[in-house]
C-alpha positions as CSV (number, residue, x, y, z in Angstrom):
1,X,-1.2,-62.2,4.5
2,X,-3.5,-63.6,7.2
3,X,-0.6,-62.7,9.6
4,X,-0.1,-59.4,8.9
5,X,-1.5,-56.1,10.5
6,X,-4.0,-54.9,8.4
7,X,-4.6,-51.2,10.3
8,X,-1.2,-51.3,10.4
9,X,-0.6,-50.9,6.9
10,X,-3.2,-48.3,7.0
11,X,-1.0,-46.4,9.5
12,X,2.2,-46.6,7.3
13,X,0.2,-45.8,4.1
14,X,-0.6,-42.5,5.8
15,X,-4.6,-43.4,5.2
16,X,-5.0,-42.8,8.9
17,X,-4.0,-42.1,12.5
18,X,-3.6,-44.2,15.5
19,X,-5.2,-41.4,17.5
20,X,-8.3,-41.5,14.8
21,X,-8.4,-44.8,15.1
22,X,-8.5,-44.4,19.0
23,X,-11.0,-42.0,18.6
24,X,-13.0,-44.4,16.8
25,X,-13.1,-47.4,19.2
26,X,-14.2,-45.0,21.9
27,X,-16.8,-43.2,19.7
28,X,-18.4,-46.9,19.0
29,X,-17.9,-48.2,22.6
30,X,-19.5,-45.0,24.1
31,X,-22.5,-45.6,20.9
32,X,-23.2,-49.3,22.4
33,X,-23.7,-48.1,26.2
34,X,-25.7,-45.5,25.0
35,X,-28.2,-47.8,22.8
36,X,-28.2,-50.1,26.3
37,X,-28.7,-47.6,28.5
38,X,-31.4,-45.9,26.0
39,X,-33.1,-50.0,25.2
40,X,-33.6,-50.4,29.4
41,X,-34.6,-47.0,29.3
42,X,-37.6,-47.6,26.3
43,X,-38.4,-51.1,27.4
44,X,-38.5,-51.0,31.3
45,X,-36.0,-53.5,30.7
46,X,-34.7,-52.9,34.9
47,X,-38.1,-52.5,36.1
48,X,-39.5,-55.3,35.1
49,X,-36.4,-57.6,35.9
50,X,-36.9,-56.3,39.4
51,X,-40.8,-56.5,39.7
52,X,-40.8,-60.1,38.3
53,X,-38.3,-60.8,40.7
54,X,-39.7,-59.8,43.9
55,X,-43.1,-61.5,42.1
56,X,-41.4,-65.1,42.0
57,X,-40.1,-64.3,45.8
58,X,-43.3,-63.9,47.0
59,X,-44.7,-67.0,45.1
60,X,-41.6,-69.4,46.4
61,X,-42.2,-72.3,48.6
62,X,-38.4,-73.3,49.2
63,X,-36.7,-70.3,49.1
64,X,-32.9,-71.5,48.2
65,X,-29.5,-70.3,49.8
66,X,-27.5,-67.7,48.5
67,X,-24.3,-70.9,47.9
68,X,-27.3,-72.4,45.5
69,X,-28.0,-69.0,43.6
70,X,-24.1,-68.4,42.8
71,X,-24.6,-72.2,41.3
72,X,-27.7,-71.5,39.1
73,X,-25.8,-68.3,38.6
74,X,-22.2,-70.8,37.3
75,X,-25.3,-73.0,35.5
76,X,-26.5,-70.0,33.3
77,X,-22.7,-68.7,32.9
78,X,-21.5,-72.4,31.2
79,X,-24.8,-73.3,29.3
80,X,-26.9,-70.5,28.1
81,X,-24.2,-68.4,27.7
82,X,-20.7,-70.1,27.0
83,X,-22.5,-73.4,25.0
84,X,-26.1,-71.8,24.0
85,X,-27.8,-75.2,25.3
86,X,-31.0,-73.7,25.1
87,X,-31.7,-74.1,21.5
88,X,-32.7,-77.5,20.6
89,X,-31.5,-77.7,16.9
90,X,-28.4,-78.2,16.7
91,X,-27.4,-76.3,13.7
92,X,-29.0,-73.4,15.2
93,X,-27.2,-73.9,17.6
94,X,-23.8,-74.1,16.1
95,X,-24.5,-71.1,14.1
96,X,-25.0,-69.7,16.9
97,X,-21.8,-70.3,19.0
98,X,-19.6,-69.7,15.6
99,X,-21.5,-66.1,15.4
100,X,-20.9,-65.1,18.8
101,X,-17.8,-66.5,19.5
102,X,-16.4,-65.0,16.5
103,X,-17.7,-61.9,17.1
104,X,-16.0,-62.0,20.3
105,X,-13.1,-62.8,18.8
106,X,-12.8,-60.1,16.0
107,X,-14.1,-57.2,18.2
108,X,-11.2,-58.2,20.6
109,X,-8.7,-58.9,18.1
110,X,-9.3,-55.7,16.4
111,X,-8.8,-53.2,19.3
112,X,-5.3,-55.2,19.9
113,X,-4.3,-54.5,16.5
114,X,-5.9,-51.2,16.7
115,X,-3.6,-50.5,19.5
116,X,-0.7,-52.0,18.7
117,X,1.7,-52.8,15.7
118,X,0.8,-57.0,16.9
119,X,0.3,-59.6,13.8
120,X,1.4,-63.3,13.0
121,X,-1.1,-65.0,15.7
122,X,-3.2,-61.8,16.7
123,X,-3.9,-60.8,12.8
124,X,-4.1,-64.7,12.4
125,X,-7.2,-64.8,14.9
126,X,-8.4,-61.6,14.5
127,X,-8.7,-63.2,10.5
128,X,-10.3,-66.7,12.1
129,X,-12.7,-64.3,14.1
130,X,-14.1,-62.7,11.1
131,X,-14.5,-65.8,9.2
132,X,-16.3,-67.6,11.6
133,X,-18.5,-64.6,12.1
134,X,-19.3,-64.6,8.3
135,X,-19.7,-68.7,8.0
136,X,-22.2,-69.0,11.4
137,X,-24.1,-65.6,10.0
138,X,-24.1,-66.7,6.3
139,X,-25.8,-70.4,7.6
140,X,-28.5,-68.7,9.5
141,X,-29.3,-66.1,7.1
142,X,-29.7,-68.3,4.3
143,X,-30.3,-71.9,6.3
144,X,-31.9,-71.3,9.1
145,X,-33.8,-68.1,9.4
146,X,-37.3,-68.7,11.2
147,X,-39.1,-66.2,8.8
148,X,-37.6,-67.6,5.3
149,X,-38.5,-71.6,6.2
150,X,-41.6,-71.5,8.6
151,X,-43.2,-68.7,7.2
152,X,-42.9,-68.6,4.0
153,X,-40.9,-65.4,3.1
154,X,-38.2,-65.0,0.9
155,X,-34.4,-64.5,2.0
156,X,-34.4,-61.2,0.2
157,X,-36.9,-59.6,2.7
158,X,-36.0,-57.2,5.2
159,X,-37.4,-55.8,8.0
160,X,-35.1,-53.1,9.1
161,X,-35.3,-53.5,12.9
162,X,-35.1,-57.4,12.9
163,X,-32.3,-57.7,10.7
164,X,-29.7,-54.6,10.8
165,X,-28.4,-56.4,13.4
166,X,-27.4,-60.0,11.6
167,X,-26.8,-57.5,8.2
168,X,-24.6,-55.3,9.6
169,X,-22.4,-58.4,11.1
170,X,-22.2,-59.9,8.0
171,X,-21.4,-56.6,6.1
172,X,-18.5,-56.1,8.5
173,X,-17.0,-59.3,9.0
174,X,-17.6,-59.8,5.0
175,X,-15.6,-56.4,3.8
176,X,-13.2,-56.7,6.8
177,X,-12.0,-59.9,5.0
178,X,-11.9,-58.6,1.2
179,X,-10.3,-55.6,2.6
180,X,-8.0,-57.5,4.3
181,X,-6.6,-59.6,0.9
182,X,-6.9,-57.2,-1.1
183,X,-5.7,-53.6,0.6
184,X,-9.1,-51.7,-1.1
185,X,-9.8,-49.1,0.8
186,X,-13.1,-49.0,-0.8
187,X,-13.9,-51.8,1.2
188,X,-12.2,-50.7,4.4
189,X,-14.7,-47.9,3.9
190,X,-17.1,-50.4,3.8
191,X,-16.1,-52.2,6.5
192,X,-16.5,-49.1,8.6
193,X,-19.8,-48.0,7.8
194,X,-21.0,-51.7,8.8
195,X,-19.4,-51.3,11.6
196,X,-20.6,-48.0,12.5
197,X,-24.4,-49.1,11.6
198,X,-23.9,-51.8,13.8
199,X,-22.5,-50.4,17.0
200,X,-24.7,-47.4,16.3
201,X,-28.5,-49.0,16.1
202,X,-28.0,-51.0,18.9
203,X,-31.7,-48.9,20.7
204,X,-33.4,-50.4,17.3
205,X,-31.6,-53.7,16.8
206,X,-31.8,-57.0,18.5
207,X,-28.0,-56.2,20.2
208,X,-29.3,-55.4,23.6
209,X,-31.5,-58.6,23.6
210,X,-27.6,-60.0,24.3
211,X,-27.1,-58.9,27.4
212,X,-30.9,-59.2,28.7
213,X,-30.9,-62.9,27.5
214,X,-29.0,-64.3,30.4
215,X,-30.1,-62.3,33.0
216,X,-33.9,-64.0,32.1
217,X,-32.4,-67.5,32.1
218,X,-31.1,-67.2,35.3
219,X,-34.1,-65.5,37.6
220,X,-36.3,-68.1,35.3
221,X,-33.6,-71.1,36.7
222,X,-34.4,-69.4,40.4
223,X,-38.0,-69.5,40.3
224,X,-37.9,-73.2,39.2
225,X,-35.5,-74.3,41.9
226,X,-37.6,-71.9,44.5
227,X,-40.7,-73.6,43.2
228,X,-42.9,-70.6,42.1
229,X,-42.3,-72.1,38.6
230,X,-43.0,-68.7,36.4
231,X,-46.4,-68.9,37.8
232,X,-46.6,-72.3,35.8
233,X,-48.6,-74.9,37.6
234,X,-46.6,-78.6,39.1
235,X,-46.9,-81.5,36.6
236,X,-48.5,-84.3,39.0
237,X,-48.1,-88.1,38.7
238,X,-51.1,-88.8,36.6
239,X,-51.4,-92.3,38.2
240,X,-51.1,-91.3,41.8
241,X,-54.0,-91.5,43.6
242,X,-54.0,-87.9,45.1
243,X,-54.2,-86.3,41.4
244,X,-57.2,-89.3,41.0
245,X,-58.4,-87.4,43.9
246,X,-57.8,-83.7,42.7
247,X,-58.7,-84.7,39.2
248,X,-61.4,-87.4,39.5
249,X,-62.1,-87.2,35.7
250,X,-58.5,-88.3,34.8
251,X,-59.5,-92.1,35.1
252,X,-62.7,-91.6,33.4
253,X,-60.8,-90.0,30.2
254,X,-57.4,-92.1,30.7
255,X,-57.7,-94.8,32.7
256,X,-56.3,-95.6,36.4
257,X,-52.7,-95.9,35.1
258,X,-52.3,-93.8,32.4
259,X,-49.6,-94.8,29.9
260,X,-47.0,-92.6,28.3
261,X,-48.5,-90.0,26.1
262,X,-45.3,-90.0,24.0
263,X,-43.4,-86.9,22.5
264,X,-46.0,-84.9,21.7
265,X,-45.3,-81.9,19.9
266,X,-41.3,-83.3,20.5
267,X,-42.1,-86.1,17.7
268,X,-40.9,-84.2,15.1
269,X,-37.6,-82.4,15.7
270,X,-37.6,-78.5,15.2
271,X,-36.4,-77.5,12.0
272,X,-36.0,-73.8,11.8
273,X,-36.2,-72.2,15.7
């Protein structure tokens, strides 16, 4: 079953068209520019990208080739993006990388067997896709979720524009799966309006945050390696004797050779960001 063509069935069965199906992947794709286009729009999303930019470039005191860019550039690609290194838990983390990758995988999967009549290892992906999707969305909803665990609300409480998105990828990977094994069309109709809500709040969900995320990491990996540091001030060699001189109450408060101050607020691991 998990190798068969699922919208293919719904072709033979006469429950649909290839050209309405068509005409839905296009109607969704053209949705998702539009919420993009409409989120940069509403949150000077371009404007600010740029004015923070040429903000950093001002402040830089090594500015750094355009051969070192493209690598902080490969740098962002492989770890914020491909491996999500940036979170420090590491089941948040792996929930993470099993939602997005298997979202990738299922929205990919399904336009092939949209498209075409393909199964056995497209179907059997396209299956693997959804489940991940569901298992790595099902952990952080009910696992991990920063407002449940550090902030003392219950799982059952929803705030529309912070969680249709994480809903409305668990509602479609969830009825794409029971309609799959079980042929209900009740829950392909399900399956659809998940979809639809989905793809179709993307100007009030947290979807656009995906492709904004990156872009961030990598002028904030710039202005490190140019030295403007996000405005943030260098951390000096406390036992150096030009910070003494900068900062001549630093022996008074921690001696001439201050010792490590430890881990800090690093002592105890983060448990729920």
């Amino acid at each position: 079953m998990i190798t068969t063509n699922p919208f293919t069935e719904l072709v033979n069965q006469s429950v649909v068209s290839s050209s309405e199906m068509t005409f839905y992947v296009i109607a969704m794709f053209v949705l998702v520019v539009v919420g993009v286009l409409l989120d940069v729009r509403h949150k000077k999303s371009k404007i600010y990208f740029d004015s923070h930019a040429e903000a950093m470039s001002k402040l830089a005191k090594t500015p750094i080739s355009s051969g070192e860019k493209s690598s902080l550039l490969v740098k962002t690609i492989t770890n914020e993006v491909l491996t999500s290194s940036e979170f420090s838990n590491q089941q948040r983390r792996i929930s993470h990388l099993m939602t997005m990758y298997g979202f990738i995988i299922f929205v990919i999967t399904t336009v092939i067997l949209m498209f075409t009549d393909a199964g056995g290892f497209w179907a059997l992906l396209w299956h693997l896709g959804a489940l991940s999707l569901a298992a790595g969305g099902y952990w952080f909803w009910f696992g991990i979720r920063a407002d449940v665990s550090a902030e003392g609300q219950k799982w059952y409480q929803i705030e529309y524009r912070r969680d249709v998105f994480i809903l409305s990828l668990l509602a479609m990977s969830t009825f794409a799966l029971i309609w799959s094994f079980t042929g209900s069309l009740f829950f392909f109709g399900l399956f659809i309006l998940a979809s639809t809500i989905l793809f179709g709040t993307v100007f009030w969900s947290k979807f656009a945050h995906m492709f904004f995320k990156p872009f961030a990491a990598y002028q904030k990996k710039v202005s490190f390696a140019e030295g403007a540091r996000e405005k943030l001030p260098d951390i000096p060699d406390l036992a150096s004797a030009e910070t003494h001189e900068r900062f001549p109450d630093i022996p008074e408060y921690m001696g001439k050779n201050p010792q490590n101050m430890g881990l800090g607020i690093k002592r105890e691991k983060p448990r729920h960001y």
